[in-house]
matplotlib code that plots the C-alpha trace (Angstrom):
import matplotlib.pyplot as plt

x = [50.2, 52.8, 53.2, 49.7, 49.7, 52.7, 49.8, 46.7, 48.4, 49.2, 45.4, 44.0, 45.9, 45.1, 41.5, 41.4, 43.1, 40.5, 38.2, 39.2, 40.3, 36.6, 35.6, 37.5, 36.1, 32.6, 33.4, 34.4, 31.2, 28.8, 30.7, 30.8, 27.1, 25.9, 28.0, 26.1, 29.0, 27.0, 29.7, 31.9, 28.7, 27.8, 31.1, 31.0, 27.8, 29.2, 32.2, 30.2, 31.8, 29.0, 29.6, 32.7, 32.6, 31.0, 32.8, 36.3, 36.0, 33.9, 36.3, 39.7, 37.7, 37.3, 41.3, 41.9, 39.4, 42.4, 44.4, 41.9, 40.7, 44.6, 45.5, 41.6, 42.4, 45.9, 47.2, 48.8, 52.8, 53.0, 50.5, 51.6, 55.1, 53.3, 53.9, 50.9, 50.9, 52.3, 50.2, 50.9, 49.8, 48.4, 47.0, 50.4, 51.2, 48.0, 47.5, 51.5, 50.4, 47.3, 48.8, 50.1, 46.6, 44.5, 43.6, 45.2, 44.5, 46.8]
y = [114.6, 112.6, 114.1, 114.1, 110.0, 109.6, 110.8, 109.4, 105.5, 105.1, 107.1, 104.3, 101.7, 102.7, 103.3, 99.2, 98.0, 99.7, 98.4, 94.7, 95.5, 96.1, 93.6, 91.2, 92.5, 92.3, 88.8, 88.2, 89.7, 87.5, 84.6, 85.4, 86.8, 83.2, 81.8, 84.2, 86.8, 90.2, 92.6, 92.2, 93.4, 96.0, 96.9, 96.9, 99.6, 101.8, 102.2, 103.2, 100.1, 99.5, 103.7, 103.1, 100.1, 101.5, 104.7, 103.8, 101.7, 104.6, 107.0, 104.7, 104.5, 107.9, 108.4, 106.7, 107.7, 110.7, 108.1, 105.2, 108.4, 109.6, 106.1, 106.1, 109.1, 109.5, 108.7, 105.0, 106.1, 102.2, 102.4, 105.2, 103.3, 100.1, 98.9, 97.9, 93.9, 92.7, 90.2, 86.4, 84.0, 81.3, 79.3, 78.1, 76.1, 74.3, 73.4, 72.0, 69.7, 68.8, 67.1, 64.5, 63.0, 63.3, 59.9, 59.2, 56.5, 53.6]
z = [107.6, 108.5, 112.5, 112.5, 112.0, 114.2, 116.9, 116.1, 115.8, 119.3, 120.1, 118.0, 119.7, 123.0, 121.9, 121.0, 124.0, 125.7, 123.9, 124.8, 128.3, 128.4, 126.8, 129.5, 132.3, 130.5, 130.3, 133.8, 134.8, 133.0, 134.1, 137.7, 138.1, 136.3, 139.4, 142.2, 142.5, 141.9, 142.4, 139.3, 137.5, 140.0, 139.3, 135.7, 135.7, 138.2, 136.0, 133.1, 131.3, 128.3, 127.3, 127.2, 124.9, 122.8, 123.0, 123.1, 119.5, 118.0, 118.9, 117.4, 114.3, 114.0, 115.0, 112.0, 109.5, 107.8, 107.8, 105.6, 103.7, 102.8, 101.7, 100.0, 97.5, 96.8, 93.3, 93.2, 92.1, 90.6, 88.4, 86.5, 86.0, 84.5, 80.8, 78.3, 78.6, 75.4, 73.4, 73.3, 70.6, 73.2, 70.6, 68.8, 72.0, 72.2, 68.2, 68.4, 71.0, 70.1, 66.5, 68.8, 70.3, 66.8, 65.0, 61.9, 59.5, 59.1]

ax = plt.figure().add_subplot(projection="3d")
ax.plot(x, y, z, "-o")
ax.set_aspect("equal")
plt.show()
């Protein structure tokens, strides 16, 4: 398992800068077609651009999915090493201190 993550991390990483490379140039399209400059966007659908936006994040997700689901059903090893909480008397503290604020008759 462990080769097999030391593969899919850079996958995933590539798959989200592809994602926001995308996402850029989506962005520079907008902009320049609300200015009158068609071609970024012409650009942008001839390039298949919004499949792979949607693609690219979909398939990082699912490059990482054995990885979520490995860390999702092992065993915690800490948790078997913890101690039962001991029991404290909380309420000796608070009646010592509370002796000092009570009325008392004079």
């Amino acid at each position: 398992m462990r080769r097999l993550s030391d593969i899919l991390l850079p996958v995933a990483l590539l798959c989200l800068l592809g994602a926001l490379g995308s996402w850029a140039f989506w962005f520079f399209a907008v902009i320049a077609a609300s200015f009158g400059f068609e071609r970024p966007f012409n650009y942008f659908q001839y390039l298949r651009l919004p499949l792979w936006s949607v693609a690219l994040p979909v398939s990082g997700m699912l490059a990482l999915l054995p990885l979520a689901l490995r860390l999702a059903f092992t065993p915690a090893a800490s948790a078997k090493k913890r101690k039962a909480a001991e029991l404290e008397d909380r309420r000796r503290g608070a009646k010592e201190g509370r002796d000092r604020y009570r009325l008392r008759p004079v």
